[in-house]
C-alpha positions in Angstrom: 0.0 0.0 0.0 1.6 3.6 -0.7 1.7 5.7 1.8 2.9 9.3 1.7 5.7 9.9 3.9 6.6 13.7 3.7 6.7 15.2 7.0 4.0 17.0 7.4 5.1 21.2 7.8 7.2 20.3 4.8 4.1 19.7 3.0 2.5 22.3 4.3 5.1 24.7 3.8 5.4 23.7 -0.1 1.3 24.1 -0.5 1.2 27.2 1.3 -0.9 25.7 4.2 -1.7 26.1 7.7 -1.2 23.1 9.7 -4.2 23.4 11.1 -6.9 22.6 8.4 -5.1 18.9 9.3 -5.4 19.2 13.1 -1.9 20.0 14.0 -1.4 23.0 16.5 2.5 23.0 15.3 4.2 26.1 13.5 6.6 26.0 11.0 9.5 28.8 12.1 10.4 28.6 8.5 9.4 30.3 5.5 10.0 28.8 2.2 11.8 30.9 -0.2 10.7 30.6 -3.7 12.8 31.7 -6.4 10.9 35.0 -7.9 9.6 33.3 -10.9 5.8 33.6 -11.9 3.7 30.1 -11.5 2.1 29.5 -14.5 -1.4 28.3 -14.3 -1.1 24.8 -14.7 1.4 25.2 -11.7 -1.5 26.9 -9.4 -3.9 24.3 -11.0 -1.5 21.4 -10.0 -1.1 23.3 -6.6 -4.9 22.9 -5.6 -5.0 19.6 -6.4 -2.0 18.3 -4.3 -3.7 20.8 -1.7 -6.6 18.7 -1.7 -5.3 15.6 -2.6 -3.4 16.4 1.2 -5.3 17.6 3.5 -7.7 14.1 2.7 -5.4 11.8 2.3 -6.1 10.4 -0.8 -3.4 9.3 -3.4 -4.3 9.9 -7.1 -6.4 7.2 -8.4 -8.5 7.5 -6.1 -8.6 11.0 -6.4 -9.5 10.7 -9.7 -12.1 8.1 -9.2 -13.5 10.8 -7.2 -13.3 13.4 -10.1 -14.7 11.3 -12.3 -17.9 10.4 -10.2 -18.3 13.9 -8.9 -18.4 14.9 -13.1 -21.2 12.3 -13.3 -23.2 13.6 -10.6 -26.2 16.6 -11.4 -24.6 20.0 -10.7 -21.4 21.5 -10.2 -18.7 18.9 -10.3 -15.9 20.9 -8.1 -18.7 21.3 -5.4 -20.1 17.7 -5.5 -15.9 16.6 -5.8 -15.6 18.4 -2.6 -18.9 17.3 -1.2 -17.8 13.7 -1.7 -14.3 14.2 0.1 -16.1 15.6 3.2 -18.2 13.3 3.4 -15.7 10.3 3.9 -15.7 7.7 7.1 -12.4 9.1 8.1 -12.8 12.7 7.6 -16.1 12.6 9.1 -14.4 10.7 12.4 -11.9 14.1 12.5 -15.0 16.0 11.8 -16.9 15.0 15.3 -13.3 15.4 17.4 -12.9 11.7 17.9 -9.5 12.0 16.2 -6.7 14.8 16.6 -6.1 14.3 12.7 -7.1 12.4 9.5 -4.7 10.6 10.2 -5.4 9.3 13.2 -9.0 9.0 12.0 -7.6 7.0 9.1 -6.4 4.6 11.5 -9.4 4.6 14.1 -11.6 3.2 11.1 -8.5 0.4 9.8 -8.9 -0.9 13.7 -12.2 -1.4 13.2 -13.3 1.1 15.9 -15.8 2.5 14.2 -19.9 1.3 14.1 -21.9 2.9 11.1 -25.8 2.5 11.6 -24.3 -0.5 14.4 -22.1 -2.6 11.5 -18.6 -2.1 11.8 -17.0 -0.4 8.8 -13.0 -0.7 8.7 -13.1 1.2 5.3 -11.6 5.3 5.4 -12.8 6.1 2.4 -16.5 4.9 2.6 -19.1 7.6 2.2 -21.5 8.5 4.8 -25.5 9.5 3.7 -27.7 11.6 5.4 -29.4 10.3 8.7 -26.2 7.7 9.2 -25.1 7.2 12.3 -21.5 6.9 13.7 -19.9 5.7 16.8 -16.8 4.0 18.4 -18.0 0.7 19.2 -18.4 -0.3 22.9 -15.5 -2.3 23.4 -13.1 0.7 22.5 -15.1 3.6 24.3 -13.4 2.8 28.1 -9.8 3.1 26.3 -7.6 5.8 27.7 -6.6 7.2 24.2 -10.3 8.2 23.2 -9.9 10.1 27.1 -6.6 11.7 25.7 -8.2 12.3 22.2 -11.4 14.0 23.9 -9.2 16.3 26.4 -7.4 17.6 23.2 -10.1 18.3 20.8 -12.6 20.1 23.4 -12.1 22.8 21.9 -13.1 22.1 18.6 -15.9 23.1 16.7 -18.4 20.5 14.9 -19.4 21.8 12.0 -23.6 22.4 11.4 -24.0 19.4 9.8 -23.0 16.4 11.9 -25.0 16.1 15.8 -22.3 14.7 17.7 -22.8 13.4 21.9 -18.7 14.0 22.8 -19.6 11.8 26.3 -21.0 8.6 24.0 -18.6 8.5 21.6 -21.3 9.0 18.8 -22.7 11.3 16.1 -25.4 11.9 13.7 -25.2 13.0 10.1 -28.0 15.5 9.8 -27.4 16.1 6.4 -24.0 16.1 3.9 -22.3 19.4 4.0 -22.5 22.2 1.5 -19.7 23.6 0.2 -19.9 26.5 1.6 -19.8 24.2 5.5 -16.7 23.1 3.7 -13.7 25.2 5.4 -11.1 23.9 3.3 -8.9 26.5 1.6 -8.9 24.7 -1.7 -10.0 26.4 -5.1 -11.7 23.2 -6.5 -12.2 25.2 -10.3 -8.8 25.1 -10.7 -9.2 21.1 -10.1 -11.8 20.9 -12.5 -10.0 23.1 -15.8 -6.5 20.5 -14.7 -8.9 18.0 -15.2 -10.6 18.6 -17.9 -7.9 19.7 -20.7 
């Protein structure tokens, strides 16, 4: 299986990112200095991609996959490509604060910690509907790192969408986001003219 194994500011400084949309509190003392030369537009089109292709986790094909189905769907491809990223097992996990990062989400859902409408689901990428609903099974719940996990992300906040019970260990999906719920800092039009030429 590949697996991306960049350190993470050093991706985030090359993207132009905060490490923050990935659930790292971290700062990067460093700036990146770029030589003075103007990005073309395929460059800032090949930019956003990586961007998103990053902060979700997802390699390329499967990226693509995604592409390809969002272009299927009825309306705007970039917002239903985004749409369909969001609405992921693993990124929904980070979403309700029972994960510090996609990462760790991403391996939550591999341990098969995670219950969808009560079946376990060991798959990151599988998409959530409307009215789903998601929990760490039973057997899991008394562990000490979902304690440590919960004291970290308090703080965070749970975006409109999702009804989450932080003391349960469980969540609703109310209804799949809109983009504009989305906070991502990606410009999914440039993904869709890279993709299309």
């Amino acid at each position: 299986m590949a697996v991306n194994r960049v350190p993470i500011l050093k991706r985030c400084r090359s993207l132009g990112l905060e490490p923050m949309f990935l659930g790292y509190d971290k700062k990067s003392r460093r700036t990146l200095t770029r030589s003075s030369r103007k990005v073309s537009e395929y460059g800032l089109q090949l930019r956003e991609k990586q961007k998103a292709k990053f902060i979700y986790g997802v390699l390329e094909k499967p990226f693509r996959n995604y592409y390809d189905k969002a272009d299927r769907m009825k309306g705007m491809t970039g917002e239903n490509l985004m749409i369909m990223l969001e609405s992921r097992l693993d990124n929904v996990i980070f979403r309700m604060a029972f994960a510090r990062t996609r990462r760790e989400a991403r391996q939550i859902v591999d341990h098969k910690h995670v219950l969808v409408n009560g079946n376990p689901v060991n798959v990151p990428s599988y998409l959530i509907k409307s009215g789903d609903v998601i929990e760490i099974r039973e057997k899991s719940k008394g562990l000490q790192r979902y304690k440590d996990i919960l004291e970290v992300t308090g703080g965070r906040l749970i975006p409109s969408w999702l009804e989450v019970d932080r003391d349960n260990l469980k969540g609703t999906v109310k209804n799949l986001p809109t983009r504009e719920e989305i906070d991502v800092p990606v410009d999914e039009m440039l993904i869709v003219e890279l993709y299309s030429k």
